[in-house]
FIPA-790095 format. One record per residue: chain; x, y, z of N, C-alpha, C in turn; residue number from 1; residue in three letters. Coordinates in nm, 4 decimals. Each point is the difference from the previous one (the first is absolute). Example, Ala and Ser with C-alpha at 12.3 -4.5 7.8 and 13.67 -1.06 7.14 Angstrom:
% FIPA-790095
NODE  c     neast    nnorth       nup    caeast   canorth      caup     ceast    cnorth       cup    k    r
NODE  A    1.3190   -0.5690    0.7800   -0.0890    0.1190    0.0000    0.0900    0.1200    0.0000    1  Ala
NODE  A   -0.0350    0.1050   -0.0720    0.0820    0.1190    0.0060   -0.0770    0.1090    0.0730    2  Ser
% end
This chain:
% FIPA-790095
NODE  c     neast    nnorth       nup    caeast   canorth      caup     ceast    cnorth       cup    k    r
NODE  A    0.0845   -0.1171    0.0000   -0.0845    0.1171    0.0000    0.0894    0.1239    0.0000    1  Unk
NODE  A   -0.0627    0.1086   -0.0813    0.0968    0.1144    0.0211    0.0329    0.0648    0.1125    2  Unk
NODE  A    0.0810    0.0931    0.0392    0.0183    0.0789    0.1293   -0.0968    0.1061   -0.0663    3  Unk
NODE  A   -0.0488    0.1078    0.1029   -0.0071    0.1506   -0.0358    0.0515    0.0516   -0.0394    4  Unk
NODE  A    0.1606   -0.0204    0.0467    0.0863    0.0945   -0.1222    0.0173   -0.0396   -0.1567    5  Unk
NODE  A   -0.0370   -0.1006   -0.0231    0.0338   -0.0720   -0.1243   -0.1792    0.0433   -0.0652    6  Unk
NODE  A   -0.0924    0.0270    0.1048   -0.1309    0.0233   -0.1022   -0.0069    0.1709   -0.0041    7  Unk
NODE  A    0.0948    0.0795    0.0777   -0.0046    0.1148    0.0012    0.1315    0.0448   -0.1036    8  Unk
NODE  A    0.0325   -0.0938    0.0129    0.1421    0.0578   -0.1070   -0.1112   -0.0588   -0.2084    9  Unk
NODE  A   -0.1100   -0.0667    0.0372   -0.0487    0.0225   -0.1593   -0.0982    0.0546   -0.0323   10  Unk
NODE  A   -0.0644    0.0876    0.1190   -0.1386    0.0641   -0.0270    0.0042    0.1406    0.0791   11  Unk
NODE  A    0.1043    0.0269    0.0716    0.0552    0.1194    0.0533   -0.0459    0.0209    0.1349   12  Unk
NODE  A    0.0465    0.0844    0.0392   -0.0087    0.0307    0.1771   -0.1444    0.0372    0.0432   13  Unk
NODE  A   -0.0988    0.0660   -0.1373   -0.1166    0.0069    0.0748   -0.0822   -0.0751   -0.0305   14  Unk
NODE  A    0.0257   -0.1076   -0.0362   -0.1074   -0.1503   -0.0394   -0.0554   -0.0564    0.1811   15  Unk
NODE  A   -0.1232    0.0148   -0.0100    0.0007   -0.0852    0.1262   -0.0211   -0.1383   -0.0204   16  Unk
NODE  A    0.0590   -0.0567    0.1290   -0.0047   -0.1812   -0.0058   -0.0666   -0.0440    0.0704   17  Unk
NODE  A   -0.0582   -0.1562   -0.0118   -0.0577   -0.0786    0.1245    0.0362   -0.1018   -0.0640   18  Unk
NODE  A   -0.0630   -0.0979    0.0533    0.0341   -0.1124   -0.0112   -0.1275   -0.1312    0.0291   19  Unk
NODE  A   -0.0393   -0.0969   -0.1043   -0.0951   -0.1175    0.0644    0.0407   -0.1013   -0.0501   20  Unk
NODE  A    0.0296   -0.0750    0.0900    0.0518   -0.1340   -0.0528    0.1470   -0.0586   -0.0581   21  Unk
NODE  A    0.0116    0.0024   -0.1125    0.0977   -0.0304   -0.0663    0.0100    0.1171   -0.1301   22  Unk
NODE  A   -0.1142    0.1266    0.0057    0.0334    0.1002   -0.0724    0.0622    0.1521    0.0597   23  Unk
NODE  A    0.0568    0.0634   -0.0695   -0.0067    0.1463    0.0436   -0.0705    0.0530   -0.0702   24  Unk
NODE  A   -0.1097    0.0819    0.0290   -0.0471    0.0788   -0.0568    0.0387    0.1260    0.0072   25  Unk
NODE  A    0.0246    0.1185   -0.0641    0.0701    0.1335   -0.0892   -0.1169    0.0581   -0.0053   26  Unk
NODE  A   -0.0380    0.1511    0.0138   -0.0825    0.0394    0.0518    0.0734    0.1684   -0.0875   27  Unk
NODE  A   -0.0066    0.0313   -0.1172    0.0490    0.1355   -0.0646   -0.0902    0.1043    0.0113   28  Unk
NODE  A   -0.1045   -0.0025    0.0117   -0.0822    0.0892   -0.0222   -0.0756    0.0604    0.1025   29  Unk
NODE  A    0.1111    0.0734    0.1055   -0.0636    0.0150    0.1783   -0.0872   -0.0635    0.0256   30  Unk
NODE  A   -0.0609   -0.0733    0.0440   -0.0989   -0.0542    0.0611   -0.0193    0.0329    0.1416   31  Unk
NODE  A   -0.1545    0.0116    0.0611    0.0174   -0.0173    0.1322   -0.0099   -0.0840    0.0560   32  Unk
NODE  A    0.0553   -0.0088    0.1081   -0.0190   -0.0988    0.0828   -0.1079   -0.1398    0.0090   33  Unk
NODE  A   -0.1221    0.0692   -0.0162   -0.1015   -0.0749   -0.0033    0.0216   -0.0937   -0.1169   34  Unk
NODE  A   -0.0144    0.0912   -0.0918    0.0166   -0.0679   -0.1264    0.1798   -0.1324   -0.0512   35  Unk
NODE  A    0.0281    0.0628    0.0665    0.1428   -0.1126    0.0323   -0.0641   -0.1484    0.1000   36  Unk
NODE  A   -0.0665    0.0627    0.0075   -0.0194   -0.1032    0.1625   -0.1256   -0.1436   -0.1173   37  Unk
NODE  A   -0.1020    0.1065   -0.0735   -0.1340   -0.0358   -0.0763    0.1311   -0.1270   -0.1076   38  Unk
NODE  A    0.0862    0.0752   -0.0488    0.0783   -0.0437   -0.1135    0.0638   -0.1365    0.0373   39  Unk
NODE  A    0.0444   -0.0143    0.1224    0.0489   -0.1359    0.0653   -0.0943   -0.0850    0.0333   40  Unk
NODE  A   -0.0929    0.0789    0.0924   -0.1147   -0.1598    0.0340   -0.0850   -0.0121   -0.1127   41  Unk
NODE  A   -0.0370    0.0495   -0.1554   -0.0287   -0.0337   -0.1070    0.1043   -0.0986   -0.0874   42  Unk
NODE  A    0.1147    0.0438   -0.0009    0.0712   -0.0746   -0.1046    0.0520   -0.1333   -0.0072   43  Unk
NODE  A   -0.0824   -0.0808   -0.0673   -0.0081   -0.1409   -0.0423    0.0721   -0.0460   -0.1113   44  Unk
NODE  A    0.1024   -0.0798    0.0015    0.0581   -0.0500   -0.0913   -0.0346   -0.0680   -0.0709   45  Unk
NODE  A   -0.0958   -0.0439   -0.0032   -0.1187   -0.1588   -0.0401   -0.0789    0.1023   -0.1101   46  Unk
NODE  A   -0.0236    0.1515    0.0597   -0.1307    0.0714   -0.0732    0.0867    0.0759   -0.1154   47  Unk
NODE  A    0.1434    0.0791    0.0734    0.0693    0.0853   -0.0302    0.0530   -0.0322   -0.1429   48  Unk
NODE  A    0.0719   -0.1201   -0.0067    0.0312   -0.0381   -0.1641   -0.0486   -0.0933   -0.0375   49  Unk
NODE  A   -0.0042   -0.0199   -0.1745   -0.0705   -0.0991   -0.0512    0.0295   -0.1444    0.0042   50  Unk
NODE  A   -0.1041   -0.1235   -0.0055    0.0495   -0.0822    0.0643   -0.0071   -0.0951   -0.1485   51  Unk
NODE  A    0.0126    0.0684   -0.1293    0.0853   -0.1045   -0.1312    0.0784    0.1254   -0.0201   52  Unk
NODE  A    0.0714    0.0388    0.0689    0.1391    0.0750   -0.0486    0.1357   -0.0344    0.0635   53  Unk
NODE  A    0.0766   -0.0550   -0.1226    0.1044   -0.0984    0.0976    0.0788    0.1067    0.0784   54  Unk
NODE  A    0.0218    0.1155   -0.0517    0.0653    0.0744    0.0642   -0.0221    0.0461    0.1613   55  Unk
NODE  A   -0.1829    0.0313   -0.0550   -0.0543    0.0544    0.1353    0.0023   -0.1674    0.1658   56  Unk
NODE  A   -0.0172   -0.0798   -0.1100    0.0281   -0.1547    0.0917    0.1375    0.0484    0.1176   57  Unk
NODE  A    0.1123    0.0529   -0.1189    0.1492   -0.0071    0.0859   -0.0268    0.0970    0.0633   58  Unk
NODE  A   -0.0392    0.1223   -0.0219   -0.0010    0.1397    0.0838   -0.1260   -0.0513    0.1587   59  Unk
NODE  A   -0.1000   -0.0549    0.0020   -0.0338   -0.0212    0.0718    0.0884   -0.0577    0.1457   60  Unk
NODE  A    0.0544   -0.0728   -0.0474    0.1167   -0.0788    0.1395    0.0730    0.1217    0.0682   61  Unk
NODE  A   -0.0084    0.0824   -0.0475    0.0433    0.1382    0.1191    0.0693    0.0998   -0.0858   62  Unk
NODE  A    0.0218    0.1304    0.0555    0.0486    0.1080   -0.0869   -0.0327    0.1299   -0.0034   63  Unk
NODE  A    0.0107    0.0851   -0.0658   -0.0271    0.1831    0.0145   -0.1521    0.0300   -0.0513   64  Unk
NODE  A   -0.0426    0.0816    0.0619   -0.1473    0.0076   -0.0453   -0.0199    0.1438   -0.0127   65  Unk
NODE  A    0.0236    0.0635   -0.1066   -0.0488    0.1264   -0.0191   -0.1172    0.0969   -0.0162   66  Unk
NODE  A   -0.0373    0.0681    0.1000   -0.1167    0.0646    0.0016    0.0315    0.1445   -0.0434   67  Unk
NODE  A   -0.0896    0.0287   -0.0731    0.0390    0.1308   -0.0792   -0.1129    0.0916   -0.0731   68  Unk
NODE  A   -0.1096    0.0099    0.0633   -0.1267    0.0876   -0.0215   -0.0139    0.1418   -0.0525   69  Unk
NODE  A    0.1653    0.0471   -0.0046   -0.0104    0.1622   -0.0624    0.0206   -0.0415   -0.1072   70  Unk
NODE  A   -0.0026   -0.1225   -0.0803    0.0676    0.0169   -0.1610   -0.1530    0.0053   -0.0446   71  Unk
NODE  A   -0.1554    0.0044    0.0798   -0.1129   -0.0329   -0.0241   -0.0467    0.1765   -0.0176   72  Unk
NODE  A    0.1034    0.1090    0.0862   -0.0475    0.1268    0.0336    0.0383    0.0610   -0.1325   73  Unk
NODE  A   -0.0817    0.0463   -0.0637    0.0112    0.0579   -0.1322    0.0299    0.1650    0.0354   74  Unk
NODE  A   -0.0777    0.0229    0.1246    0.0158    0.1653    0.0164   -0.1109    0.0773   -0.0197   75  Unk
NODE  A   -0.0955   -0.0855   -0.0450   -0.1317    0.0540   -0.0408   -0.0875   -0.0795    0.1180   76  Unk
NODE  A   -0.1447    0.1264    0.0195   -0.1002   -0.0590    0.0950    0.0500    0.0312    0.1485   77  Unk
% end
């Protein structure tokens, strides 16, 4: 599993982290708290990737999980 410094040295110093299980989840797009908290006791690996994608098969067994909701903020509204 990575250290913090090794997940902060690829997503930068203001990425926040947590952690469930055998993933880290990466957290770019400030989040609050709550919503960090909503993002962990939601995230299912079973739901999260597809289950005929050989790739998503290997990524499931543990790994970085990027959450990133401002690439959704257009700037409008």
């Amino acid at each position: 599993m990575l250290t913090i410094r090794e997940v902060r040295a690829l997503y930068g110093k203001q990425a926040v982290i947590s952690r469930k299980g055998p993933f880290v989840l990466v957290h770019l797009d400030n989040p609050s708290q709550a919503l960090i908290r909503r993002r962990r006791r939601e995230f299912d690996p079973e739901v999260h990737f597809c289950a005929d994608c050989p790739l998503c098969q290997i990524l499931k067994l543990g790994g970085i999980v990027v959450f990133d909701d401002s690439v959704f903020d257009d700037g409008e509204g």
